[in-house]
C-alpha positions as CSV (number, residue, x, y, z in Angstrom):
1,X,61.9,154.0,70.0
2,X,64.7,151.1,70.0
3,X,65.9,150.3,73.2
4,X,69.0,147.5,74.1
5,X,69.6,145.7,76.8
6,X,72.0,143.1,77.9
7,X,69.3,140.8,78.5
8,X,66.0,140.1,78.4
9,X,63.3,137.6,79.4
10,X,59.9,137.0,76.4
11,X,56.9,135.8,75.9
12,X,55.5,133.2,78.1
13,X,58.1,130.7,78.6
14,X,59.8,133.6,80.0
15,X,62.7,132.6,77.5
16,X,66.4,134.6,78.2
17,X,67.7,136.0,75.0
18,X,70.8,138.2,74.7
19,X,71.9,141.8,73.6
20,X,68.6,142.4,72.7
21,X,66.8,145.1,71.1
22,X,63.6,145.8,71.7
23,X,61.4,147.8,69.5
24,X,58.5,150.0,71.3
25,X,55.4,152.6,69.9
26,X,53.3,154.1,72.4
27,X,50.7,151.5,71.4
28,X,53.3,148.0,71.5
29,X,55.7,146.3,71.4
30,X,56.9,146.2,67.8
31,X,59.7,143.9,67.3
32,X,62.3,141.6,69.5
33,X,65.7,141.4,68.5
34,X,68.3,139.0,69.5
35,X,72.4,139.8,69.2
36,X,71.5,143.0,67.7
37,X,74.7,144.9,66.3
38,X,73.5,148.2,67.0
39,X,72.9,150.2,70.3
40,X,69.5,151.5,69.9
41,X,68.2,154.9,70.4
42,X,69.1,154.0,73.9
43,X,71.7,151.6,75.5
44,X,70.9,150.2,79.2
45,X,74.1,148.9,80.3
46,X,74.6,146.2,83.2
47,X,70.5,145.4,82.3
48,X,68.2,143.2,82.2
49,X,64.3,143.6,80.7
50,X,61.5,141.5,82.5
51,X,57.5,141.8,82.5
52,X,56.0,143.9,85.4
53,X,55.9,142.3,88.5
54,X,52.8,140.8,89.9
55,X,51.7,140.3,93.8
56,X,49.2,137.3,94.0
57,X,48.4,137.9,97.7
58,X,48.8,141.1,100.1
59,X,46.5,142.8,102.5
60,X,46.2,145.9,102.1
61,X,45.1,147.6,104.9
62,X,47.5,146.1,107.5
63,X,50.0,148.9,106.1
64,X,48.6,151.3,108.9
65,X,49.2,148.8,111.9
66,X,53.2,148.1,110.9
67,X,54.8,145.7,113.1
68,X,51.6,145.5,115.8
69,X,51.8,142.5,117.8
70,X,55.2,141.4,117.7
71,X,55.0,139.7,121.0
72,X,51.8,137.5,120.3
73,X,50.8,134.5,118.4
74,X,49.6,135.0,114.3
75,X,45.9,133.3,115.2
76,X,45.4,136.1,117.8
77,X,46.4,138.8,115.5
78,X,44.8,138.1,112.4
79,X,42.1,135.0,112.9
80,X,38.5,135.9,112.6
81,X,36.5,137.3,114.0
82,X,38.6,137.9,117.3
83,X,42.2,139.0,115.6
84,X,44.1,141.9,116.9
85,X,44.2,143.7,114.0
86,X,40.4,144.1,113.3
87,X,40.1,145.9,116.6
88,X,43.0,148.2,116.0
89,X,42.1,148.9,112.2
90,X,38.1,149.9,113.8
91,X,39.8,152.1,116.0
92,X,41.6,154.0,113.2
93,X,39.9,157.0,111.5
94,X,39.6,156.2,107.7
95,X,41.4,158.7,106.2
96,X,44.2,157.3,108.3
97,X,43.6,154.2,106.9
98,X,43.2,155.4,103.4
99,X,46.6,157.0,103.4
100,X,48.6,153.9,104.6
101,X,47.1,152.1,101.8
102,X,48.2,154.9,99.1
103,X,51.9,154.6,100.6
104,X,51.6,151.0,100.3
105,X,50.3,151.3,96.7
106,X,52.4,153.6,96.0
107,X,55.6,151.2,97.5
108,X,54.5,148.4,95.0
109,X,54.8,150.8,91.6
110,X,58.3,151.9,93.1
111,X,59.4,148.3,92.9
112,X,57.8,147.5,89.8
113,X,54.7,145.7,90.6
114,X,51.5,146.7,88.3
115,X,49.2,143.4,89.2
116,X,48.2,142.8,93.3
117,X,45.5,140.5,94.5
118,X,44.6,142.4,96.8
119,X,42.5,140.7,100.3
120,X,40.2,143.3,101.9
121,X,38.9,143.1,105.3
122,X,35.9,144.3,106.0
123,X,33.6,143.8,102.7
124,X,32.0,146.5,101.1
125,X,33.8,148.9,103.0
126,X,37.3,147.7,102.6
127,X,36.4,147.9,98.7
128,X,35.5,151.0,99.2
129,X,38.8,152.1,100.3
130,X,40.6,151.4,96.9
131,X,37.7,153.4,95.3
132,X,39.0,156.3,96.8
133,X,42.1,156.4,95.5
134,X,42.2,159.0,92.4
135,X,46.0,158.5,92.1
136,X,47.9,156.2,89.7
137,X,48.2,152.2,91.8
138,X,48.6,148.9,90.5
139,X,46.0,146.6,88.8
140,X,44.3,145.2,91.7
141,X,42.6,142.4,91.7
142,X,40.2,142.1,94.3
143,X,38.9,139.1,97.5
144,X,36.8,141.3,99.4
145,X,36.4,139.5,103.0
146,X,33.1,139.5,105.2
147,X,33.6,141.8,108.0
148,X,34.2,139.9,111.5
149,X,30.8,140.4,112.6
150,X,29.9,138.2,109.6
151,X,32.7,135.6,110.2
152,X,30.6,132.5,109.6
153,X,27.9,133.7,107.7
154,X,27.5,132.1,104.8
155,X,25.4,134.1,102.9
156,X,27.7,137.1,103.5
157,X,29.8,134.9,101.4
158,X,27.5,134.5,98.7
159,X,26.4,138.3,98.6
160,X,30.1,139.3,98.6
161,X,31.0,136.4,95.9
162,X,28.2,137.5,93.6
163,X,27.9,141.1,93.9
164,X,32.6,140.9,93.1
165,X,33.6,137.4,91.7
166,X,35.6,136.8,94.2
167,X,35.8,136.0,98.1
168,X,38.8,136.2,100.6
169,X,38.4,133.1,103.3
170,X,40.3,133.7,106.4
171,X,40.6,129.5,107.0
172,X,38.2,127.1,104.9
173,X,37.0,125.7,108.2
174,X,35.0,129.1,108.5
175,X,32.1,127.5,106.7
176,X,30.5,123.8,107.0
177,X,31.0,121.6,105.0
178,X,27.4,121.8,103.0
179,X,28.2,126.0,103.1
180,X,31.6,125.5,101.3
181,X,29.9,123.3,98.7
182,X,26.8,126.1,97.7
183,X,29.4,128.7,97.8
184,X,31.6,127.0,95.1
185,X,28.4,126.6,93.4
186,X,27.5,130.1,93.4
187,X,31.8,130.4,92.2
188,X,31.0,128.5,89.0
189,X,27.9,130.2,88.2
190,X,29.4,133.7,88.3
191,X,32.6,132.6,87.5
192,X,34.3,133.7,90.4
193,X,36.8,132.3,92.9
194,X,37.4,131.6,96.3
195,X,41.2,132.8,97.5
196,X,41.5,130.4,100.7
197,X,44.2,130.9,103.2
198,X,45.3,126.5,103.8
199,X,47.1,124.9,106.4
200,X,49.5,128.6,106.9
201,X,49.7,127.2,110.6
202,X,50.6,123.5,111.9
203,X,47.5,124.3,113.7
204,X,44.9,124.4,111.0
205,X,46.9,121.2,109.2
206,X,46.2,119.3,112.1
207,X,42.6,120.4,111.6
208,X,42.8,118.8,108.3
209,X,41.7,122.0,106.8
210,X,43.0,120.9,103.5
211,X,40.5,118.4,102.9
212,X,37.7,120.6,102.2
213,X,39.6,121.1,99.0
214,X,38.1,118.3,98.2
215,X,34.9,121.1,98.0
216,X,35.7,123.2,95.8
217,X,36.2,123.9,91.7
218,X,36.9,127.6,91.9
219,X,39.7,127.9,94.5
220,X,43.1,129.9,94.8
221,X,44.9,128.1,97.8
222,X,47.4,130.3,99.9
223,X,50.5,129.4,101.7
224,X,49.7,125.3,102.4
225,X,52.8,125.6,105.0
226,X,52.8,122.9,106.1
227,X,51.2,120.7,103.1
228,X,52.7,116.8,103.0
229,X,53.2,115.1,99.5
230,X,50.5,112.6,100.4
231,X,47.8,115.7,101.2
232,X,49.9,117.4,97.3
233,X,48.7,114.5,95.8
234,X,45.3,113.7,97.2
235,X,44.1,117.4,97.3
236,X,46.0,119.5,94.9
237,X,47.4,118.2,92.3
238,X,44.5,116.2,91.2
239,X,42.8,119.4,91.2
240,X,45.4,121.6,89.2
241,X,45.0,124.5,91.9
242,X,46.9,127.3,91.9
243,X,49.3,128.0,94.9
244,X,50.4,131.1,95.7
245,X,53.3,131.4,98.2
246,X,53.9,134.0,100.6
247,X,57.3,132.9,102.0
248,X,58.6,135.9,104.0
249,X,55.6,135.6,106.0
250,X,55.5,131.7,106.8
251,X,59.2,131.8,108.1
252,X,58.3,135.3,110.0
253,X,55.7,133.5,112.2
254,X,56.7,129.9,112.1
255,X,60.1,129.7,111.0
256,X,58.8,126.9,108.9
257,X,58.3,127.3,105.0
258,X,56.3,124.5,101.9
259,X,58.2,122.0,100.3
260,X,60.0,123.3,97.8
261,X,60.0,119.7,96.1
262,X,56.3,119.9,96.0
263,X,56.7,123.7,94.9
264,X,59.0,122.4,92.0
265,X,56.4,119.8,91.3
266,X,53.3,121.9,90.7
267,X,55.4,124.3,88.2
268,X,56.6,120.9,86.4
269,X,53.1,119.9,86.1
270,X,52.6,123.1,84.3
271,X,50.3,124.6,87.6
272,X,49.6,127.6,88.1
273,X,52.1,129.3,91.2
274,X,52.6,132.1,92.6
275,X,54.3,135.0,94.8
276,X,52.4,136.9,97.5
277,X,54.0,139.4,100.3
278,X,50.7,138.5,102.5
279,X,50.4,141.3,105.3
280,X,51.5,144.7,104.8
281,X,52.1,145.2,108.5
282,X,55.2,143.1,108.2
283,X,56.0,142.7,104.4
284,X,57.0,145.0,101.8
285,X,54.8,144.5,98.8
286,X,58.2,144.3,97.0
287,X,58.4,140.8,94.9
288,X,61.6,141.0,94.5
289,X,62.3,141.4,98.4
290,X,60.4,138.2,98.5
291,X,61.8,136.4,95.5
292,X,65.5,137.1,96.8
293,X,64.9,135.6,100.4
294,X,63.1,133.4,98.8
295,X,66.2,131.8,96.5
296,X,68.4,132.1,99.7
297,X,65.7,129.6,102.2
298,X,65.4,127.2,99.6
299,X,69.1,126.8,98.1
300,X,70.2,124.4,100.9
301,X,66.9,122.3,99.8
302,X,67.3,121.6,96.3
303,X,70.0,120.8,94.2
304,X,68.5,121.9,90.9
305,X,69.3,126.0,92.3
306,X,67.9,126.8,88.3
307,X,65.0,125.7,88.2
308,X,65.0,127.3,91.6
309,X,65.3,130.5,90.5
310,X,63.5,130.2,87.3
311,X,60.2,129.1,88.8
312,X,60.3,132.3,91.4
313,X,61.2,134.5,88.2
314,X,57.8,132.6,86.9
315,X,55.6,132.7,90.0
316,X,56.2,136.8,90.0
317,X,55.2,137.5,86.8
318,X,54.0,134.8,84.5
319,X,52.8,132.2,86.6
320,X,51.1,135.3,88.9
321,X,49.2,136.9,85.8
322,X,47.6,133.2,85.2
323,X,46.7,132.8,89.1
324,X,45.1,136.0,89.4
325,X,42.8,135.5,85.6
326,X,44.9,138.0,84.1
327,X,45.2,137.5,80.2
328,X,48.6,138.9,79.7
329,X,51.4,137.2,78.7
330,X,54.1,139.2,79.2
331,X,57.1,140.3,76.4
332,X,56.3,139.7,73.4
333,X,55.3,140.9,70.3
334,X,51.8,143.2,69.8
335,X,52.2,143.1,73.4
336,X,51.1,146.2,75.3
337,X,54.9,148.5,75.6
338,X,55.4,148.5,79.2
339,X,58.6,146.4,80.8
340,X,61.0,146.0,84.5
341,X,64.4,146.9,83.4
342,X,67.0,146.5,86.6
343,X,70.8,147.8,86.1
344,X,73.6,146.1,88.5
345,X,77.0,146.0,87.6
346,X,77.5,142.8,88.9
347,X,75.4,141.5,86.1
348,X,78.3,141.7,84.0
349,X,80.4,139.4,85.7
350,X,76.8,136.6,86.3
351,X,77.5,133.0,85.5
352,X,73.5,132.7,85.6
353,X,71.5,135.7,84.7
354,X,68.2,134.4,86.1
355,X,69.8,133.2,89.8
356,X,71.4,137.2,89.8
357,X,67.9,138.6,88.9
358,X,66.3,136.7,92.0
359,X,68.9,137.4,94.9
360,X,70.0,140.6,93.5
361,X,67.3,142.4,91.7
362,X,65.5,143.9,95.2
363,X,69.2,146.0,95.5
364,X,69.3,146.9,91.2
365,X,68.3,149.9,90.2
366,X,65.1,149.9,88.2
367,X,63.8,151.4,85.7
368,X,60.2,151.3,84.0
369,X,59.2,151.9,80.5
370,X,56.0,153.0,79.4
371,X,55.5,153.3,75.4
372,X,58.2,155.8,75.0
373,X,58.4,156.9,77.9
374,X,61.6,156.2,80.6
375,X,60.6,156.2,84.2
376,X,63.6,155.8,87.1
377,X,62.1,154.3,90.3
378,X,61.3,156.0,92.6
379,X,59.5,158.9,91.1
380,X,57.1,161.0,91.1
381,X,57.3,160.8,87.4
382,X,54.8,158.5,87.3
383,X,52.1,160.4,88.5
384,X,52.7,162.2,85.5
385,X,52.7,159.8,82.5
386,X,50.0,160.1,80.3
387,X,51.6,156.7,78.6
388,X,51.8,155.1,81.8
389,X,48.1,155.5,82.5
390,X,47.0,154.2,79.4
391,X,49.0,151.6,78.9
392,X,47.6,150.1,82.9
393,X,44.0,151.1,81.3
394,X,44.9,148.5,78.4
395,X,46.3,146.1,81.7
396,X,43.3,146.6,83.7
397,X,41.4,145.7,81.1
398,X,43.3,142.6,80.1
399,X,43.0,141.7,83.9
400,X,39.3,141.9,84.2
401,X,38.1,140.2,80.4
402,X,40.6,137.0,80.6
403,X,42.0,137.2,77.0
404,X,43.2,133.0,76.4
């Protein structure tokens, strides 16, 4: 199948090309075509093409306690072991639970997101939540968190770290020092990581929470709020550690948001970044919700509004795959024949494609193609596409055995 669109963004550098035509088999991508004359077996007009979207941070389970607490303080909502929510979420019956996370799943495909990094309360048994879900979801990368019971236990760390790779920290102060140390230890021996939430409130900054960066190898730091250029330089950048940023959230509860000049330095140092919707009880899991408020916070701080919206165009898909481990590299050639297309008129009539894609795309109709297979979103048509399903077996895959 030949397919054209108006635009489309390739390979890793996420470069724009024009008029395209993109060649698909049920198997891959087949060929990229730039200024092509023709219109394809099928003609998007108004369109751009992109990679799927990608979620570096969300919890999960918070979908089934929307907007709880709006009158109270984050750190008595969510902070182990004494937050809100873990009393609430016990109370709930699990099949309760289970169904909030299926709709929130199920939200994410509609708004073309196929990778999440996923935190889930509770341990084992928050793990064992996504194992119940038969239906079609997103790649999910997992950072099972100890249950609150087991808050400061460091060897429910370890047990968690080894038995999944991967560990969800609530705050890095959790665990002393000499604990933080054996547990990135135990990281590099399974290669794992640790996903850490840093310095989200002026509270925990003020803690210095940060410097136990200085800890750890294996690390995946979320938020850094409120994250100084002397604290970037000491603790971060020497340490090339990814960032992932969940925006909506930071202004939500603080009204206070990183950097963006040490944002735009970490993706000029060629860091991995990122974009996370953080808790489901407030946020969408939509990226492009997030990428579009996103652009319109952070235009009055930079001049260089481009590269503004290029690196959040990066940070959702790209830049989100390499955060997460995820050896896929988006459009390109031998690539597995899945894409984002999103139809606006108003592209038409863009003086820059990329800034249009960010603030507009959330509004764009959207379309996903699977092999040859055309998939409006919403639908239920999804559920039905054998092509769909094993072209996110080939992802899953990718995402689990880091291809370099």
């Amino acid at each position: 199948m030949r397919i054209k669109v108006d635009y489309v963004f390739i390979n890793e550098n996420l470069e724009l090309i024009e008029n395209a035509c993109i060649d698909i088999s049920s198997s891959s991508i087949i060929n990229i075509e730039s200024n092509c004359k023709d219109v394809g077996d099928i003609y998007f007009p108004s369109s751009i093409a992109l990679p799927p979207l990608c979620n570096a941070h969300i919890h999960i389970l918070d979908n089934a306690l929307v907007e709880y607490g709006e009158d109270q303080k984050l750190s008595n909502l969510v902070s182990l072991p004494y937050g809100k929510k873990y009393e609430l979420l016990k109370k709930l019956s699990k099949d309760t639970i289970l169904k909030s996370i299926k709709e929130v799943l199920t939200e994410a495909l509609n708004n073309g997101v196929l990778f999440l990094g996923a935190l889930l309360e509770f341990g084992d048994e928050g793990v064992q939540y996504l194992r119940k879900i038969e239906s079609l979801s997103p790649i999910i990368k997992i950072f099972p968190q100890p249950p609150p019971e087991q808050w400061n236990n460091v060897d429910a760390y370890i047990e968690i770290l080894k038995k999944y790779k991967s560990i969800g920290m609530d705050t890095l102060l959790t665990l002393n020092w000499d604990e933080l140390k054996l547990l990135d230890h135990v990281a590099r021996e399974v290669n794992g990581v640790i996903k850490a939430h840093v310095s989200e409130t002026l509270n925990l900054f003020n803690k210095r929470d940060f410097e136990r960066l200085s800890l750890l190898t294996k690390v995946l730091l979320v938020h850094g709020t409120y994250i100084t250029s002397d604290v970037y330089e000491q603790y971060i950048k020497v340490r090339n550690i990814p960032w992932i940023l969940c925006l909506r959230s930071n202004y939500y509860h603080s009204r206070y948001v990183p950097d963006i000049n040490l944002i735009q330095a970490h993706y000029k140092h060629n860091f991995p970044i990122a974009i996370g919707t953080d808790n489901s009880s407030w946020f969408t899991p939509s990226v492009l919700d997030e990428i579009s408020f996103a652009y319109t916070i952070y235009r009055v701080m930079t001049n260089d509004r481009k590269l503004l919206a290029y690196l959040l165009l990066y940070a959702s898909t790209i830049g989100c795959y390499k955060t997460l481990g995820i050896g896929y590299h988006g459009l390109e050639v031998g690539a597995p024949p899945i894409m984002l297309i999103l139809q606006n008129p108003v592209f038409n009539y863009s003086h820059n494609i990329t800034i249009s894609l960010v603030k507009r795309g959330y509004s764009s109709e959207k379309i996903l193609i699977a092999g040859e297979e055309i998939i409006p979103l919403p639908s239920t048509q999804m559920y039905k596409s054998k092509e769909l399903r094993n072209i996110l077996s080939k992802l899953s895959f990718l995402s689990f055995h880091k291809v370099n």
